[in-house]
N, C-alpha and C positions, 0 to 999 in steps of 0.2 A: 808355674802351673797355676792357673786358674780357681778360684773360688767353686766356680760353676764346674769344675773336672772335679775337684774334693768329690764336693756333693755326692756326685755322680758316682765315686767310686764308695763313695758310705751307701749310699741306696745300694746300687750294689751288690755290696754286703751283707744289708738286712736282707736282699734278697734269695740271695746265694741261704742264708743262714733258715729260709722256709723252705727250701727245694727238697720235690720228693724227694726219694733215696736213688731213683734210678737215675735223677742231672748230676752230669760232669762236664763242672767248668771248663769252658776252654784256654788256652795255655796265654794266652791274651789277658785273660782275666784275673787268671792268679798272678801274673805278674806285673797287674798293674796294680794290684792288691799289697804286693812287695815292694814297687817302687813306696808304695803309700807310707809303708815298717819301714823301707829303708830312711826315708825321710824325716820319723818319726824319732827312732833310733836318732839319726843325730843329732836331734834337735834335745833329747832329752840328756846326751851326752854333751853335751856342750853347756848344757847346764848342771849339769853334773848329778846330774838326779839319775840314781844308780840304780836302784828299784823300777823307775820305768825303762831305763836304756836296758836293764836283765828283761823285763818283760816284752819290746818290741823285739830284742832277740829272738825270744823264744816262739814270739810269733812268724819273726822272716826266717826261722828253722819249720817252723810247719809249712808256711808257705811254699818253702823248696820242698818239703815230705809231701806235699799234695802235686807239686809239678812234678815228680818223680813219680807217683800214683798214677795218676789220670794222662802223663803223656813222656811213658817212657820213651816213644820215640817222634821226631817232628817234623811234616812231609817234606821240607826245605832243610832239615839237618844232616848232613851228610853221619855225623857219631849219633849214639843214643843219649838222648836226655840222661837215660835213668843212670848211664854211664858218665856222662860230662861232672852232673852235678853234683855228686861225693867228692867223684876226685879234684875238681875245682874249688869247691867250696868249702869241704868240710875244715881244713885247715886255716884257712883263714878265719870262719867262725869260732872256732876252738880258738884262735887268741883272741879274737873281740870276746870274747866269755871272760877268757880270763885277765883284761883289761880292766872291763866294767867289774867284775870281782875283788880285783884288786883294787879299785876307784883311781885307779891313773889315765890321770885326764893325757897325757901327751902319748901312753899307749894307745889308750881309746882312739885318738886322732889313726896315728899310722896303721892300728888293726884296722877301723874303717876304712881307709883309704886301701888298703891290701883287699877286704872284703870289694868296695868296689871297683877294685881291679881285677876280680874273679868275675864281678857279672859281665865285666867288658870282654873276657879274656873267654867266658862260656859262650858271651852272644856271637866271637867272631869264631866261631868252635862251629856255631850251629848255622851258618848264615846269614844272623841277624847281628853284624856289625854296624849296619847304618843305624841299630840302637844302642847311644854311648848314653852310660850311667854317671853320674859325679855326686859331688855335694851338697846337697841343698843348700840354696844361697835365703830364699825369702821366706819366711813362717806365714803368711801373709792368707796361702789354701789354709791353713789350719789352724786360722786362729780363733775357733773355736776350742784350745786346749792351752792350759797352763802350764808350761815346760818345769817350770821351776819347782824342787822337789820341798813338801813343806807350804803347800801356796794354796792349800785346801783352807 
């Protein structure tokens, strides 16, 4: 990903974060806000800084609570959102929890990879299989942030 796609997806952000009370995002957006945490998330787990991999958690758990909110259901989904994404997701979240709690790093890895085998396993649920989730391979969008925990 791109430098110039970060950006974009932090503005954004600050955007999304002025909006009167009657804008809702659309399901586009929060999930590109997601791929952002998911990205984050393993960037901070891989360095094992365990305070921010809990804390991008607890973000791409809102993130799914706002996809769930704003688009129970999705005109190209044949099931409902608000239905895919508990029963997909929530399990696999609940071990990535309790990986990064436990600070095992070879957890962490296989909960992640389970986690994004649920975004793949929701998008071909909803139609959108031609968008495949994995690993983030380069830090490169976000190197504006210090992974390493202690690096303040």
């Amino acid at each position: 990903m791109s430098k110039r796609y970060a950006l974009i997806l932090m503005a954004f952000a600050a955007v999304l974060a002025g909006c009167s009370p009657g804008y809702e995002p659309g399901l586009g957006e929060l999930m590109s806000l997601n791929q952002m945490r998911h990205a984050k998330l393993w960037f901070a787990g891989q360095e094992r800084n365990w305070k921010l991999a809990d804390y991008e958690l607890d973000e791409l758990e809102e993130g799914f609570a706002d996809v769930v909110k704003y688009h129970p259901t999705h005109k190209n989904g044949p099931l409902p959102v608000s239905e895919l994404v508990p029963k997909i997701m929530n399990e696999p979240l609940k071990e990535l929890r309790a990986a990064i709690q436990a600070q095992n790093q070879d957890a962490f890895v296989k909960a992640f990879d389970t986690v994004t085998a649920g975004c793949n396993s929701c998008h071909q649920a909803t139609n959108f299989g031609f968008n495949v989730v994995r690993r983030p391979t380069d830090r490169s969008w976000f190197s504006n942030q210090d992974f390493a925990p202690g690096s303040n």
